[in-house]
N, CA, C and O atoms as a Tripos MOL2 file, in Angstrom:
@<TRIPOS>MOLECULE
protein
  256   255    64     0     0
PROTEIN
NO_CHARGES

@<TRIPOS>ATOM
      1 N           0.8400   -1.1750    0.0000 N.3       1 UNK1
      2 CA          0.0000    0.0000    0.0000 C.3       1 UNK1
      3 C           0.8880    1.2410    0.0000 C.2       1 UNK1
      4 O           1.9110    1.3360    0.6780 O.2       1 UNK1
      5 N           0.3600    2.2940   -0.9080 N.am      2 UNK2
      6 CA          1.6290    3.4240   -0.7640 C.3       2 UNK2
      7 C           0.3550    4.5910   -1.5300 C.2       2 UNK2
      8 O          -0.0180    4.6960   -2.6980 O.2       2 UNK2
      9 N          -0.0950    5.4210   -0.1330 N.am      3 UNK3
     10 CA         -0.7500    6.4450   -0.3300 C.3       3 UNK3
     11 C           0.0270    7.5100   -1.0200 C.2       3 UNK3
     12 O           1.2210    7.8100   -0.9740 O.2       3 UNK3
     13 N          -1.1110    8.0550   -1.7530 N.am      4 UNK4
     14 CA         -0.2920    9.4100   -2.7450 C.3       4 UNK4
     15 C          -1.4110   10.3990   -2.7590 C.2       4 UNK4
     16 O          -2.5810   10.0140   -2.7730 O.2       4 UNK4
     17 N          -1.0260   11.8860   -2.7540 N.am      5 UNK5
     18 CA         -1.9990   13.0270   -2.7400 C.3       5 UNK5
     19 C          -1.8650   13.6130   -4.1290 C.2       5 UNK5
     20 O          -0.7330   13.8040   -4.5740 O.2       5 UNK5
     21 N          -2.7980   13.8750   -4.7560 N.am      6 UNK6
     22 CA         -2.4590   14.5250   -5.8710 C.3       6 UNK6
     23 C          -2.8640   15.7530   -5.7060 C.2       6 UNK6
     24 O          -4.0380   16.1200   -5.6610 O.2       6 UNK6
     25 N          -1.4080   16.7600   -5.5640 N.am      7 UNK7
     26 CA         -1.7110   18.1650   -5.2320 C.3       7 UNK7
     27 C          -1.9990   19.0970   -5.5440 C.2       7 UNK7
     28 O          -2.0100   20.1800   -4.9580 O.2       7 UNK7
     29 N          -2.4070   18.6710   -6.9850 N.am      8 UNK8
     30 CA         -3.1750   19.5450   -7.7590 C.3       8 UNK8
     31 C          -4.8180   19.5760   -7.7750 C.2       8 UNK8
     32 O          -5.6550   20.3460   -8.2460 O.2       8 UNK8
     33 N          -4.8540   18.5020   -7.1160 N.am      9 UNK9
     34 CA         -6.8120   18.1440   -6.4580 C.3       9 UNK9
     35 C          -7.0590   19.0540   -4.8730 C.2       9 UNK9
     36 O          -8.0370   19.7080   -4.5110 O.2       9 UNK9
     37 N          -5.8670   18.7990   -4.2220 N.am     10 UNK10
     38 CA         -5.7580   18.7720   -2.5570 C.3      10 UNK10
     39 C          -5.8590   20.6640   -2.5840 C.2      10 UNK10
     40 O          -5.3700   21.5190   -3.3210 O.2      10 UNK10
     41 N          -6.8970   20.7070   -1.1770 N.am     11 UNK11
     42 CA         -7.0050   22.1320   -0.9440 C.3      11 UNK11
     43 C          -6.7410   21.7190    0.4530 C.2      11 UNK11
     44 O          -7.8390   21.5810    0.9910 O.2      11 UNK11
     45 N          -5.7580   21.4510    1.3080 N.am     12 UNK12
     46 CA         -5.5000   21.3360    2.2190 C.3      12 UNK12
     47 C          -6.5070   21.5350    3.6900 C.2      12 UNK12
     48 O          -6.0700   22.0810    4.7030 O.2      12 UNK12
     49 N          -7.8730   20.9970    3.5730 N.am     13 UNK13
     50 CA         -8.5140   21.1480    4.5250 C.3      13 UNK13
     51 C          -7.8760   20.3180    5.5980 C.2      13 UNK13
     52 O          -8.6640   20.1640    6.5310 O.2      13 UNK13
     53 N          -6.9660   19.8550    5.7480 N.am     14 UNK14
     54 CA         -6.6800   18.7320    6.8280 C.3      14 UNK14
     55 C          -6.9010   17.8590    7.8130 C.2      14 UNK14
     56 O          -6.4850   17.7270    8.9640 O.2      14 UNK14
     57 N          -7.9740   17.0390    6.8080 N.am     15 UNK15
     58 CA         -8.6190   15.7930    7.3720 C.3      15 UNK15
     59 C          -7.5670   14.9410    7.6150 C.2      15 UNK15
     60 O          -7.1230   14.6100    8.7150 O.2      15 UNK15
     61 N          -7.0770   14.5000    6.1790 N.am     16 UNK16
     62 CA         -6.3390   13.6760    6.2570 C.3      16 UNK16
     63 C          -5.1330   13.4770    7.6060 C.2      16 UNK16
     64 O          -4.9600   12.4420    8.2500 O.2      16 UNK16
     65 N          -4.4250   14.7490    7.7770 N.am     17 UNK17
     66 CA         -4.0240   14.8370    8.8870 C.3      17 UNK17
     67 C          -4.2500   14.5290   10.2670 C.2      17 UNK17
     68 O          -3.5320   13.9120   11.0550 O.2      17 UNK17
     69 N          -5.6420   15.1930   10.4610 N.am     18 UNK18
     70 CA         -6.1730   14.6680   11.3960 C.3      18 UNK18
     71 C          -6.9680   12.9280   11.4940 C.2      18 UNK18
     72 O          -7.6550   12.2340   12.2420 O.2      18 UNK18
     73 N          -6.5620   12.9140   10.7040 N.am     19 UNK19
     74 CA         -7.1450   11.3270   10.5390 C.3      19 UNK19
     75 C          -5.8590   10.2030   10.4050 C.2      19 UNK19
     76 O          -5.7320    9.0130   10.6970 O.2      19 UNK19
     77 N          -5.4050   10.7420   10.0930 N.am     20 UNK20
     78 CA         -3.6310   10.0900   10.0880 C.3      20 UNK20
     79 C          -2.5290   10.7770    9.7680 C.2      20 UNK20
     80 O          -2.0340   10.9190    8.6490 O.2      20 UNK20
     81 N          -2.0160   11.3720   11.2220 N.am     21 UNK21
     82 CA         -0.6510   12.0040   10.9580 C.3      21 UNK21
     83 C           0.3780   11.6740   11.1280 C.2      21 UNK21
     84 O           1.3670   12.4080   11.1110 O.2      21 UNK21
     85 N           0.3590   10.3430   11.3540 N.am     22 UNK22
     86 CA          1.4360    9.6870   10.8920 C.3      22 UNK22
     87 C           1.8150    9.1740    9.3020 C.2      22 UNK22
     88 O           2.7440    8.4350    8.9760 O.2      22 UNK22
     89 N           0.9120    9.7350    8.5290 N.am     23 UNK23
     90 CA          0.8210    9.4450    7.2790 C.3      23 UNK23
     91 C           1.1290   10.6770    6.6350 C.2      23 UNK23
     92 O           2.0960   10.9690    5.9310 O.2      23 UNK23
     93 N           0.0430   11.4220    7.0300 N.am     24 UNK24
     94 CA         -0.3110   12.1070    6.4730 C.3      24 UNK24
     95 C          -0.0350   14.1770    7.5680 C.2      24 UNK24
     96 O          -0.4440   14.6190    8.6410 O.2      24 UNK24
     97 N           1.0020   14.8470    6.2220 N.am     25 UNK25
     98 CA          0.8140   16.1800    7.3580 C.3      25 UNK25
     99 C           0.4530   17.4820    5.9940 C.2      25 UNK25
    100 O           0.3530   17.3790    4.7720 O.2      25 UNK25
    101 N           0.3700   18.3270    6.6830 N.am     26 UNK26
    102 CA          0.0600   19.7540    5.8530 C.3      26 UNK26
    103 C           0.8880   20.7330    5.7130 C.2      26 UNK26
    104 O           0.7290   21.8780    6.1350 O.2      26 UNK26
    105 N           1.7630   20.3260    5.1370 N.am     27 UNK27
    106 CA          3.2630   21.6320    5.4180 C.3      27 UNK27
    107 C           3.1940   23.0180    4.8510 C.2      27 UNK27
    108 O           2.0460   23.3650    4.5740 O.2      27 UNK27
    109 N           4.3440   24.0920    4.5550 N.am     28 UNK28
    110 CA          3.9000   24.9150    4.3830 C.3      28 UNK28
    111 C           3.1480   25.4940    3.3550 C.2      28 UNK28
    112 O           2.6650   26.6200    3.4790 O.2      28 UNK28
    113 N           3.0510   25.0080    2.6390 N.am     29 UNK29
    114 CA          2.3130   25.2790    0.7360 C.3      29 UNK29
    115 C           1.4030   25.2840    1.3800 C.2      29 UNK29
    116 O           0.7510   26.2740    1.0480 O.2      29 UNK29
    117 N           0.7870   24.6240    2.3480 N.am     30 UNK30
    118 CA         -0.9960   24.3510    2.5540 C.3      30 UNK30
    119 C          -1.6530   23.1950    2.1070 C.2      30 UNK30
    120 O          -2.8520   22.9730    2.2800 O.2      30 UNK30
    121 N          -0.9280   22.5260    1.5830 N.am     31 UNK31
    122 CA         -1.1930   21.5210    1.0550 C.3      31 UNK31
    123 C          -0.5530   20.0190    1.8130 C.2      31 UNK31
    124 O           0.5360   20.0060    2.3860 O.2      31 UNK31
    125 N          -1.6030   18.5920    1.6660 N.am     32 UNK32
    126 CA         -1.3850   17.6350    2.4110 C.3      32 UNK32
    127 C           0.1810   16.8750    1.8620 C.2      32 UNK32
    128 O           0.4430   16.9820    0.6640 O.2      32 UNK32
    129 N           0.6950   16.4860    2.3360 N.am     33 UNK33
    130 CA          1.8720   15.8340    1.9890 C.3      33 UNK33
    131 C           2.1260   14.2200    2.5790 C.2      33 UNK33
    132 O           1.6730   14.1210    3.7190 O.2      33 UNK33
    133 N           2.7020   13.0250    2.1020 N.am     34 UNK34
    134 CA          2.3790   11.9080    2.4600 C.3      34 UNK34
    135 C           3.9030   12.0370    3.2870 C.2      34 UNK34
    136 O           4.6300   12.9180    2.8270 O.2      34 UNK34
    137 N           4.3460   11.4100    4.2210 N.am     35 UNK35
    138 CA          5.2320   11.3510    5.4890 C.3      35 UNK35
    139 C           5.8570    9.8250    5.6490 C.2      35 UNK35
    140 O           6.9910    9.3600    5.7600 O.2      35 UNK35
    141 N           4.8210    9.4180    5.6140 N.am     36 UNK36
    142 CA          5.0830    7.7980    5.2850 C.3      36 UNK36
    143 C           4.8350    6.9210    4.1020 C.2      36 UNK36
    144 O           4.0700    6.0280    4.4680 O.2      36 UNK36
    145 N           5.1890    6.7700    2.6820 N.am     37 UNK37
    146 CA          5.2740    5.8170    1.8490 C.3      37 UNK37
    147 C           5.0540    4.6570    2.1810 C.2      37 UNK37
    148 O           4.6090    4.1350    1.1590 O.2      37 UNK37
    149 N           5.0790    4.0290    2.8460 N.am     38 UNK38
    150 CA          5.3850    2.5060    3.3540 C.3      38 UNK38
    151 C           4.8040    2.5130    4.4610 C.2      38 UNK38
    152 O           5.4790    2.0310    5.3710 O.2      38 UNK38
    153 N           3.4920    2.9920    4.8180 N.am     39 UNK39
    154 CA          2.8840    2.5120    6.2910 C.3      39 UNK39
    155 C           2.3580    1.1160    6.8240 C.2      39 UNK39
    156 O           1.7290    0.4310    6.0170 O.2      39 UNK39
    157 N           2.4590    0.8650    7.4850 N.am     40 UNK40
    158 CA          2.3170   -0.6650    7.9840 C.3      40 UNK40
    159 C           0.8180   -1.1700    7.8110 C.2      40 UNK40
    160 O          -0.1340   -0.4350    7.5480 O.2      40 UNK40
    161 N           0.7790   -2.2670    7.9630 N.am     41 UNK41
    162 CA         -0.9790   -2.4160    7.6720 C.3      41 UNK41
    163 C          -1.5190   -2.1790    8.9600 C.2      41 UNK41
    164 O          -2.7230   -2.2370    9.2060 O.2      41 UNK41
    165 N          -0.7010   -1.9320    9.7180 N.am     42 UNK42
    166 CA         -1.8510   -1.5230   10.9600 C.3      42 UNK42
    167 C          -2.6360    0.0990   11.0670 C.2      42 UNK42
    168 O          -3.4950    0.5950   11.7960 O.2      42 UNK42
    169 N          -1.7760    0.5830    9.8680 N.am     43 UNK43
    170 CA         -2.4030    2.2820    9.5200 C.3      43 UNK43
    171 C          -3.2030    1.9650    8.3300 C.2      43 UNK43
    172 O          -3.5500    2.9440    7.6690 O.2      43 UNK43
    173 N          -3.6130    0.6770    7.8700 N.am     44 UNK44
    174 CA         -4.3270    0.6010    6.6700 C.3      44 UNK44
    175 C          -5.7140    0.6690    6.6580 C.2      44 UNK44
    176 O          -6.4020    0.4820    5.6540 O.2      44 UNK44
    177 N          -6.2020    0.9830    7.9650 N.am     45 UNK45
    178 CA         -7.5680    1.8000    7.9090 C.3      45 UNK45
    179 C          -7.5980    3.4490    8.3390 C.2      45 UNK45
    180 O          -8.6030    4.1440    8.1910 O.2      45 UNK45
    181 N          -6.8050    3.7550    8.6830 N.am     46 UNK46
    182 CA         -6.7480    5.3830    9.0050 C.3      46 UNK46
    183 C          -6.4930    5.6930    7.5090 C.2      46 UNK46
    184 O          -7.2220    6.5380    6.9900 O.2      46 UNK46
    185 N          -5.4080    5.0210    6.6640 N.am     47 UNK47
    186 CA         -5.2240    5.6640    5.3930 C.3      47 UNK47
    187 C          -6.3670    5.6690    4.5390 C.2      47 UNK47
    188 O          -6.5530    6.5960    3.7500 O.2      47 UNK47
    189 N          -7.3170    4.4850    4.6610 N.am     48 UNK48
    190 CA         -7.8520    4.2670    3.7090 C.3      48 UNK48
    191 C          -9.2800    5.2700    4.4430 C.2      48 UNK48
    192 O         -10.1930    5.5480    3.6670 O.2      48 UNK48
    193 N          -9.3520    5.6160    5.4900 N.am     49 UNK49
    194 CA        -10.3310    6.1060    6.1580 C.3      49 UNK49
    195 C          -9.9420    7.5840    5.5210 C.2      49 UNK49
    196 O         -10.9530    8.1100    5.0560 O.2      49 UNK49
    197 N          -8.6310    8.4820    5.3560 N.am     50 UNK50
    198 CA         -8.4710    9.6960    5.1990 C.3      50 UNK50
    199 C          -8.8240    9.6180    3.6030 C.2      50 UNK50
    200 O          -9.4470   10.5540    3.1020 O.2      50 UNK50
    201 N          -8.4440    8.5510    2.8440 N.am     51 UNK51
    202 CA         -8.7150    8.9590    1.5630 C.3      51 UNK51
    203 C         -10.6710    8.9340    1.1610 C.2      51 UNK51
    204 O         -11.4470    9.4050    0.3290 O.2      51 UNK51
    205 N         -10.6940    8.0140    2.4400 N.am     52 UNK52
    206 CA        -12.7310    8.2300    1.4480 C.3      52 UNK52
    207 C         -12.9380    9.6810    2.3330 C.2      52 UNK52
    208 O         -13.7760   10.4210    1.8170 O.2      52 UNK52
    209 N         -12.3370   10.1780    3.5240 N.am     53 UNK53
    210 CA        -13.1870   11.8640    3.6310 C.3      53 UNK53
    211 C         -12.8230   12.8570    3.2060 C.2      53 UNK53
    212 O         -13.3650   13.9510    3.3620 O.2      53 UNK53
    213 N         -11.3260   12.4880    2.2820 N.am     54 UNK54
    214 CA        -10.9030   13.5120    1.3790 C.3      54 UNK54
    215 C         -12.2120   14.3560    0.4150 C.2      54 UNK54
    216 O         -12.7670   13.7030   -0.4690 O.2      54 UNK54
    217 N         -12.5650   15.5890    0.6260 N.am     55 UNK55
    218 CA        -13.3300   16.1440   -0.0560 C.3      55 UNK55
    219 C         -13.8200   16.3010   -1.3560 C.2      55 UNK55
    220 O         -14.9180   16.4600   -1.8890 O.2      55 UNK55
    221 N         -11.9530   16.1460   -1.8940 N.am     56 UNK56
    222 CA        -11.8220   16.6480   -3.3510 C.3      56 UNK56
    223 C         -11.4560   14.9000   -3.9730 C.2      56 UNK56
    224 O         -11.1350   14.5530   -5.1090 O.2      56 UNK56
    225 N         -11.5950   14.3260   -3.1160 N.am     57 UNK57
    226 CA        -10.9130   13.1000   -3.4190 C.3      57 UNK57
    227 C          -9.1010   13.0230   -4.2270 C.2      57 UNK57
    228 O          -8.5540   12.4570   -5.1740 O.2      57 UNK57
    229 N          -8.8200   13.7780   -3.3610 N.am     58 UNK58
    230 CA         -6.8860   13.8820   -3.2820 C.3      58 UNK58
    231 C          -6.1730   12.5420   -3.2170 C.2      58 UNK58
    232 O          -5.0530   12.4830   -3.7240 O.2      58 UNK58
    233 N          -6.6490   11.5530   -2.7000 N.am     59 UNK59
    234 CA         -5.8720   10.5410   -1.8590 C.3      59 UNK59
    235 C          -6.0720    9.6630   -2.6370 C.2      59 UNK59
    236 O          -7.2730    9.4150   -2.7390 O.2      59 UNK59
    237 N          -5.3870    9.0180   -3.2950 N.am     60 UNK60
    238 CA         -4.8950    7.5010   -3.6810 C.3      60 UNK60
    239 C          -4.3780    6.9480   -3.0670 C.2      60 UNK60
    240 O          -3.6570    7.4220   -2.1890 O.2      60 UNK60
    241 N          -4.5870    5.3300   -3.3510 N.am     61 UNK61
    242 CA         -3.8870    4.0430   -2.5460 C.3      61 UNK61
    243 C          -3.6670    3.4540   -3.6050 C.2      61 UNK61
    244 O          -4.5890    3.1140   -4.3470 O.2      61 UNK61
    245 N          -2.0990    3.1690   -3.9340 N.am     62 UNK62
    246 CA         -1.8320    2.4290   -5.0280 C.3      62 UNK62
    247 C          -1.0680    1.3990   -4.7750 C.2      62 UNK62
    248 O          -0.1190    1.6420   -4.0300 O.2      62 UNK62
    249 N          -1.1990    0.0880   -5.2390 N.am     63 UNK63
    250 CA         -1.0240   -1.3550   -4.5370 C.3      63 UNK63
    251 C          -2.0950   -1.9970   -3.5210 C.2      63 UNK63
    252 O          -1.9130   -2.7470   -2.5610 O.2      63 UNK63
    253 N          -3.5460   -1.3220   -4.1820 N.am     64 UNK64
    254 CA         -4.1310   -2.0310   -2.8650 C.3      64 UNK64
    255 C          -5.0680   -3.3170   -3.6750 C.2      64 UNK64
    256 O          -5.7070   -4.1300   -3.0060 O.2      64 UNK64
@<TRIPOS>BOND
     1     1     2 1
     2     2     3 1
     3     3     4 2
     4     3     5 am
     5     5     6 1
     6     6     7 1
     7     7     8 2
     8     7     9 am
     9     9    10 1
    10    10    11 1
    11    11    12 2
    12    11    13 am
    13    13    14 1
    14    14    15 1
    15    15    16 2
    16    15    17 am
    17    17    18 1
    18    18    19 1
    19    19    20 2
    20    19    21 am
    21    21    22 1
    22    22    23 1
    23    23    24 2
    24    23    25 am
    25    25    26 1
    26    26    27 1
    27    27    28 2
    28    27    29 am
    29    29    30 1
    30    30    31 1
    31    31    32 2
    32    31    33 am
    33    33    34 1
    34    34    35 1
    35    35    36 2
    36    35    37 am
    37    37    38 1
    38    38    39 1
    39    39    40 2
    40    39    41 am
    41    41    42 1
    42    42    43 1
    43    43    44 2
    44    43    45 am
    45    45    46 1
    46    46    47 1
    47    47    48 2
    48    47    49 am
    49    49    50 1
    50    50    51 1
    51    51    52 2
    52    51    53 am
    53    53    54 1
    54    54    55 1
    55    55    56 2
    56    55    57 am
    57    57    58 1
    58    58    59 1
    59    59    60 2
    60    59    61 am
    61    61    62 1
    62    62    63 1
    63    63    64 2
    64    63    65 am
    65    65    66 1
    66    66    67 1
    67    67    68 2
    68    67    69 am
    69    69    70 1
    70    70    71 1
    71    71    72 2
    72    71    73 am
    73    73    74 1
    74    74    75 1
    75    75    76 2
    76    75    77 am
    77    77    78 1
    78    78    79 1
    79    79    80 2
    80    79    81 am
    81    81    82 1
    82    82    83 1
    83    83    84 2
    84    83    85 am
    85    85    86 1
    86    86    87 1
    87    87    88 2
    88    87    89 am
    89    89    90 1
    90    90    91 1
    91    91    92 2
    92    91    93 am
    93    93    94 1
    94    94    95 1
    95    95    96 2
    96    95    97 am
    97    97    98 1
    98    98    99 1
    99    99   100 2
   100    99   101 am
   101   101   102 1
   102   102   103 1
   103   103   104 2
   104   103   105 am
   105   105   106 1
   106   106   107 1
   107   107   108 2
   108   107   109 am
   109   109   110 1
   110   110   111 1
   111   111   112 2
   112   111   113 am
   113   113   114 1
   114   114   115 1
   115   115   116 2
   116   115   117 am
   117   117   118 1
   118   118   119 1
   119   119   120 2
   120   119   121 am
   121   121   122 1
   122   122   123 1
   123   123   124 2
   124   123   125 am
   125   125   126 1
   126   126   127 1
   127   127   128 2
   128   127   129 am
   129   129   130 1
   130   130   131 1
   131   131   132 2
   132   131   133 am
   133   133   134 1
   134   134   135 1
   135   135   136 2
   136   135   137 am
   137   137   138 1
   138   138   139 1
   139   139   140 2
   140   139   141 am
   141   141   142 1
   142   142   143 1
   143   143   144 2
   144   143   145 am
   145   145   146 1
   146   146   147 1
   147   147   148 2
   148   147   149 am
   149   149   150 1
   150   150   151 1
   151   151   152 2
   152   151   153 am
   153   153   154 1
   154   154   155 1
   155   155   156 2
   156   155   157 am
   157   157   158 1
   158   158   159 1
   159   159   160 2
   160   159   161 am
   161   161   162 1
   162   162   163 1
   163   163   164 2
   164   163   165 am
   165   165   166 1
   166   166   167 1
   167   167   168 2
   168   167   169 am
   169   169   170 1
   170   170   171 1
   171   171   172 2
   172   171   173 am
   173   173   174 1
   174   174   175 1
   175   175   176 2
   176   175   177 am
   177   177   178 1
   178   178   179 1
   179   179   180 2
   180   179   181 am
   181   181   182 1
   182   182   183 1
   183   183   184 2
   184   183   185 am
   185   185   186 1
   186   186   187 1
   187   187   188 2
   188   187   189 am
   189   189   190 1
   190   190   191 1
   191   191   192 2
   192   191   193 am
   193   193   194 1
   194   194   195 1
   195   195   196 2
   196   195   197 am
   197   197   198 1
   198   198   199 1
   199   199   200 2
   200   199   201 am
   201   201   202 1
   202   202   203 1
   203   203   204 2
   204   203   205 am
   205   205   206 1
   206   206   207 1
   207   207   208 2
   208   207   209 am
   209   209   210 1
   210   210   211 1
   211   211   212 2
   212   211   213 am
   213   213   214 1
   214   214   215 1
   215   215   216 2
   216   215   217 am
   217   217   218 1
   218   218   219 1
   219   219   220 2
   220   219   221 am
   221   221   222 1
   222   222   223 1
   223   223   224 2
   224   223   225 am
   225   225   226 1
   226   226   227 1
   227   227   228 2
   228   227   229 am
   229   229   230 1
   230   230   231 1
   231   231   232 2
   232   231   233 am
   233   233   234 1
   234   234   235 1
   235   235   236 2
   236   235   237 am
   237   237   238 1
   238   238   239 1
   239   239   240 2
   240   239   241 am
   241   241   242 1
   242   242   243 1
   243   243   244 2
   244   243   245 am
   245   245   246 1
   246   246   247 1
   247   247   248 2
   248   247   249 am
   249   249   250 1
   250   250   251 1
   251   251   252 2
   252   251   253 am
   253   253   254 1
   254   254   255 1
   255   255   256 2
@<TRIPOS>SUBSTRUCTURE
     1 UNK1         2 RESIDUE 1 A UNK
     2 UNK2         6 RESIDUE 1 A UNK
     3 UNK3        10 RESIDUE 1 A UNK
     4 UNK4        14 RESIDUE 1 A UNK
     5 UNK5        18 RESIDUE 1 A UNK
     6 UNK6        22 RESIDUE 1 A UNK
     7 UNK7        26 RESIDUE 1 A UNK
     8 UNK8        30 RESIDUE 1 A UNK
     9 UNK9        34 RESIDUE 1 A UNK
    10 UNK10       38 RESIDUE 1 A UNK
    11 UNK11       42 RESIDUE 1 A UNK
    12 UNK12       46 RESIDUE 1 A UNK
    13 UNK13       50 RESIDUE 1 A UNK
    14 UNK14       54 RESIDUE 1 A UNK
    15 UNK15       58 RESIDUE 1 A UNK
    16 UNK16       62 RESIDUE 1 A UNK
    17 UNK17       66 RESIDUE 1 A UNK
    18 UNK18       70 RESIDUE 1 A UNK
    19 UNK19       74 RESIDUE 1 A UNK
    20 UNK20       78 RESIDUE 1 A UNK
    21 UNK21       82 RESIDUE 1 A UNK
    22 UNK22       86 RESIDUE 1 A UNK
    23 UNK23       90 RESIDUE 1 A UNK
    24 UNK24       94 RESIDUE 1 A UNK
    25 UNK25       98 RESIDUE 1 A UNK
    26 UNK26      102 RESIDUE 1 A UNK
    27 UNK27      106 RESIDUE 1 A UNK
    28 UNK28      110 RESIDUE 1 A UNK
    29 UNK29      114 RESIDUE 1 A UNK
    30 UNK30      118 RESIDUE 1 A UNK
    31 UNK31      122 RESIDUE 1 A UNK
    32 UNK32      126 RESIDUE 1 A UNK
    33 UNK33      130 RESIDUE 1 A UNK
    34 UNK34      134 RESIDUE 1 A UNK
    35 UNK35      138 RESIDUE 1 A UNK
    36 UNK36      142 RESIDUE 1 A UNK
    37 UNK37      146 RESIDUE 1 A UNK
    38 UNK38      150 RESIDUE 1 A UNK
    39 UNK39      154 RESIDUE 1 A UNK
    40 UNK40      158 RESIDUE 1 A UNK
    41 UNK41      162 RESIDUE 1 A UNK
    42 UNK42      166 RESIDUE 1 A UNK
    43 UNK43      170 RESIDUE 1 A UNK
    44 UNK44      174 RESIDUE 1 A UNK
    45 UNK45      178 RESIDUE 1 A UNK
    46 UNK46      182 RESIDUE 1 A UNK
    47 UNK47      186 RESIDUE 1 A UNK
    48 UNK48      190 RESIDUE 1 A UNK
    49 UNK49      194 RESIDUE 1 A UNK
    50 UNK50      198 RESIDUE 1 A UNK
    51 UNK51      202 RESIDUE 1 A UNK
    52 UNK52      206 RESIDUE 1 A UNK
    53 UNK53      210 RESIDUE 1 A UNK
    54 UNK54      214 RESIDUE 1 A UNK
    55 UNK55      218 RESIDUE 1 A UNK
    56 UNK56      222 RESIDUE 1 A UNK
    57 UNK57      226 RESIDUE 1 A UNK
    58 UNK58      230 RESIDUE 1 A UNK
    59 UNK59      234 RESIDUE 1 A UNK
    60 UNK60      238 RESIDUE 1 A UNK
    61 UNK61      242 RESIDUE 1 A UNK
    62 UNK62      246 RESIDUE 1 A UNK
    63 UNK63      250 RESIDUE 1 A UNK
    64 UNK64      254 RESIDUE 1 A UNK
């Protein structure tokens, strides 16, 4: 599993963050940024949880 934001979708409301910041943070652009590439499957419902409340639908999971 290897979450990706596409930051040209992402308006940095920071769900994702708050939904997994160990994954997932909001640096300075304003925009979400992925932190962890390689999260363990024990974050494989927070990730997959931040990408369905992504608004704009930003968040991919590729390898799933």
């Amino acid at each position: 599993m290897k979450p990706v934001v596409d930051r040209d979708l992402c308006i940095g409301c920071g769900l994702c963050q708050d939904t997994c910041p160990e994954v997932f943070v909001i640096e300075d652009d304003g925009l979400a940024h992925v932190i962890n590439e390689s999260p363990g499957h024990e974050l494989y419902g927070q990730v997959r949880d931040a990408a369905d409340i992504c608004p704009v639908e930003a968040i991919s999971i590729v390898g799933e």
